[in-house]
Steps between C-alpha positions, in 0.01 A plus 500: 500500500587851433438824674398787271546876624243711433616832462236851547489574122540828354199721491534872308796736435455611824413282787778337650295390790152304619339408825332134494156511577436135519632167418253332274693131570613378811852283559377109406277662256484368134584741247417468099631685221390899558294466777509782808737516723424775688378850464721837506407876505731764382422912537310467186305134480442151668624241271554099508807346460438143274762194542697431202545160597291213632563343844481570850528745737797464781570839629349831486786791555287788588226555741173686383550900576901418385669721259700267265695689261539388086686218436461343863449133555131503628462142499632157467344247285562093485525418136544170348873521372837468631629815530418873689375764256373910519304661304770734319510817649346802347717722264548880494244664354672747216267802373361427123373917477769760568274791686616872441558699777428846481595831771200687624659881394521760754480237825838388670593159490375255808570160628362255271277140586830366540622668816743250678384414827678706790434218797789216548253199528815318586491611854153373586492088576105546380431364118396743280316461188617774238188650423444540872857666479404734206188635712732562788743712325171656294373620855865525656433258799835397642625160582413518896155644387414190280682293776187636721217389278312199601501223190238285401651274301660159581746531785385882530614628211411784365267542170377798276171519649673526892724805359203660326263447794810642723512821273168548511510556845778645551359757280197537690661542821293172622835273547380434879182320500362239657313165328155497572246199430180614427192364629098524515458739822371342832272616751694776726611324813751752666648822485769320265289510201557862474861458528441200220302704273774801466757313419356316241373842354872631493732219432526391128391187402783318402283124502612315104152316543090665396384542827143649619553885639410536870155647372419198357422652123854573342695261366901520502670347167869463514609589115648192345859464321407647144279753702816615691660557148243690350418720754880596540586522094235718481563761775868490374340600132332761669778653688761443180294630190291855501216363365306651214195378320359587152191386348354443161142347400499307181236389208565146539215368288725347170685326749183354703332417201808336304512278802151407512557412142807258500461362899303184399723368161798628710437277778414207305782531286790585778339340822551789662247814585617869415418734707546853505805479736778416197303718263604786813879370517547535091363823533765581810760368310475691189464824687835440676690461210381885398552607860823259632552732763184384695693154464771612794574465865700708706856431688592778769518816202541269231232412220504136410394430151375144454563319187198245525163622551371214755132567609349428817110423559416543841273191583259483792521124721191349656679549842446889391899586452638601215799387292674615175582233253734641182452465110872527410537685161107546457592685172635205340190337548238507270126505633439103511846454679415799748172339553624147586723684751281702671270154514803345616595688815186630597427141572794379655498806671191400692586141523821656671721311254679777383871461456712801708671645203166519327393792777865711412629688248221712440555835340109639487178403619156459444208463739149477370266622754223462265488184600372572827220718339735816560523757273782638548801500771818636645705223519870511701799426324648197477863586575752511415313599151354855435165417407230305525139548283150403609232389271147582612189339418341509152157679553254544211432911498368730223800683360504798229628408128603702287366400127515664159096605574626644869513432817315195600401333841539083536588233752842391490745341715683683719758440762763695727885454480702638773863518550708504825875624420786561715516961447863455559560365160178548335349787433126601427563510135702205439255352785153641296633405138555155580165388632387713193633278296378170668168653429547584172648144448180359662282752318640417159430114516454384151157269506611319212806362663604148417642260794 
């Protein structure tokens, strides 16, 4: 028999790290050819991790809330063979586009993302994961600081969502607090219960499980993981980007009747149903290669120009978070391949069976709130882009034509477009011109379009 090392595969340009979640298998367990080992979580999704080999499971490396870095041995598997084997370990990733940088004029130069980190983690006998390390230096917590926190991880160790929680705090002056269990309020028995009752009404509730409020009606939630994430990319949007939103309302009707038109022979003959969604992302896509400097992020005062134009469609999960899947070069896709793409991780999306490189590399992104029966919205950025546009519902409303016998009144259909941009690199015009021209791409749809 053989032992087979099972190695935490490589998961996106950037993540060099996941927590395990749970082990799917248990040691003595029988394992076939790509089934679950266990489940891992990374800042940006939960993922599986299949077996490349059939056997059985001996050892399990890492406990569940453990950081295991790329490339670690997770697991060992019994093999039928003779010899040990690993699952090679993952290669550098090399960058396929070149991105231009470009000076902001008139600002001085500032630190960039890649600011080395000032603490000497060498001194402390605590573990530290490095994107626990980056947040440290990002907040300049020193070494005894961190040394302070309470971990709960394996063995105490100290996670993302400890540091966060401890920042949190720490900014709200509410460091010293006390745990309190709530529970359904008893008769009054002593003078005690007015002792009882204060504190409960002044010390934070700190409890990770829902609980019933002491007056019996509210309900305390703890966020969950992905929650945690959410709530803290988006107040770091807000407090990175001077937001700005522009709005346009299109004639949509070509485009609704078009699709009315082809949706039945185009699902019989491709499998698949189109929606308006990759009709939206063709129309994105074209309208940032007239306006590529929408297509940007920004790096301390420099403007990065990217060289793909990867598209993000913000997707709503039953648990009610949201996640951001990517179409990688959506304008090398033509509408059939955008469709089967948008089909494609919209439903893995909710299945939760989306792969963690296949939330990154975004470089814009789209969030139809139409979908909710909105008609319009101002959505946040999704950093570290600059912009971010909302589709709104399409309403049936009389609109004014204009004709070659004058001005005449009909129903059409209409919808809102508004766009969130980053007003340190965008500006209203370049901002207002570009959702322009995703309406007038929208507007113009030819209704004799072949598929």
């Amino acid at each position: 028999m053989a032992q087979y090392e099972l190695l935490l595969p490589k998961m996106g340009e950037s993540v060099a790290e996941a927590t395990v979640i749970k082990w799917v298998k248990q040691p003595g367990d029988s394992i076939e050819l790509d089934d679950t080992i266990l489940e891992i979580a990374t800042d940006k999704v939960d993922s599986e991790v299949p077996s490349p080999v059939a056997g059985k499971l001996v050892k399990q490396l890492f406990a569940a809330d453990e950081i295991a870095q790329v490339g670690d041995v997770i697991a060992i598997i019994e093999t039928e063979g003779e010899t040990t084997s690993t699952v090679e370990k993952p290669a550098a990733v090399t960058p396929v586009v070149e991105e231009k940088i470009e000076t902001i004029p008139g600002i001085a130069q500032l630190p960039t993302e890649n600011t080395t980190l000032v603490n000497d983690f060498s001194v402390s006998e605590r573990f530290y994961s490095p994107l626990v390390k980056s947040i440290a230096a990002q907040e300049n917590i020193a070494i005894a600081e961190l040394d302070a926190i309470k971990g709960s991880g394996a063995d105490g160790r100290l996670n993302k969502d400890d540091l966060l929680d401890y920042i949190a705090k720490k900014n709200s002056g509410a460091l010293k607090t006390t745990t309190v269990i709530l529970t359904p309020p008893a008769p009054p028995v002593s003078e005690t219960v007015e002792n009882k009752t204060a504190s409960s009404t002044q010390a934070p509730i700190t409890n990770k499980t829902s609980t019933t409020s002491v007056n019996g009606a509210d309900e305390i939630i703890e966020m969950d993981r992905m929650r945690k994430l959410i709530a803290d990319h988006m107040v770091m949007s807000k407090t990175t980007s001077p937001h700005v939103t522009s709005f346009v309302e299109a004639d949509v009707t070509n485009m609704v009747l078009w699709r009315n038109k082809v949706k039945n022979s185009f699902e019989k003959r491709e499998n698949e149903k189109i929606t308006f969604t990759p009709i939206f992302v063709e129309a994105v896509a074209k309208a940032i290669k007239d306006f590529p400097m929408i297509n940007v992020s920004v790096n301390g005062t420099q403007i990065i120009k990217k060289g793909n134009i990867n598209i993000g469609m913000a997707a709503a999960l039953p648990s009610g978070n949201l996640i951001v899947p990517v179409i990688r070069n959506a304008d090398q896709l033509n509408l059939v391949g955008l469709t089967k793409a948008v089909n494609d991780l919209a439903g893995r999306a909710r299945n939760s069976k989306l792969k963690p490189d296949e939330t990154q590399g975004g470089t814009f992104t789209l969030t139809n709130v139409g979908s909710f029966g909105n008609v319009m919205g101002t959505p946040i950025i999704n950093q570290p882009q600059v912009a971010i546009l909302a589709v709104g519902a399409i309403k049936k409303k009389p609109a004014v034509l204009e004709t070659e016998h004058g001005d005449v009144i009909a129903i059409r259909h209409m919808m809102f477009l508004s766009l969130s941009y980053d007003h340190r690199v965008v500006d209203g015009s370049l901002g207002g011109m570009f959702v322009r021209r995703v309406a007038d791409y929208l507007e113009g749809w030819d209704l004799n379009r072949e598929i």
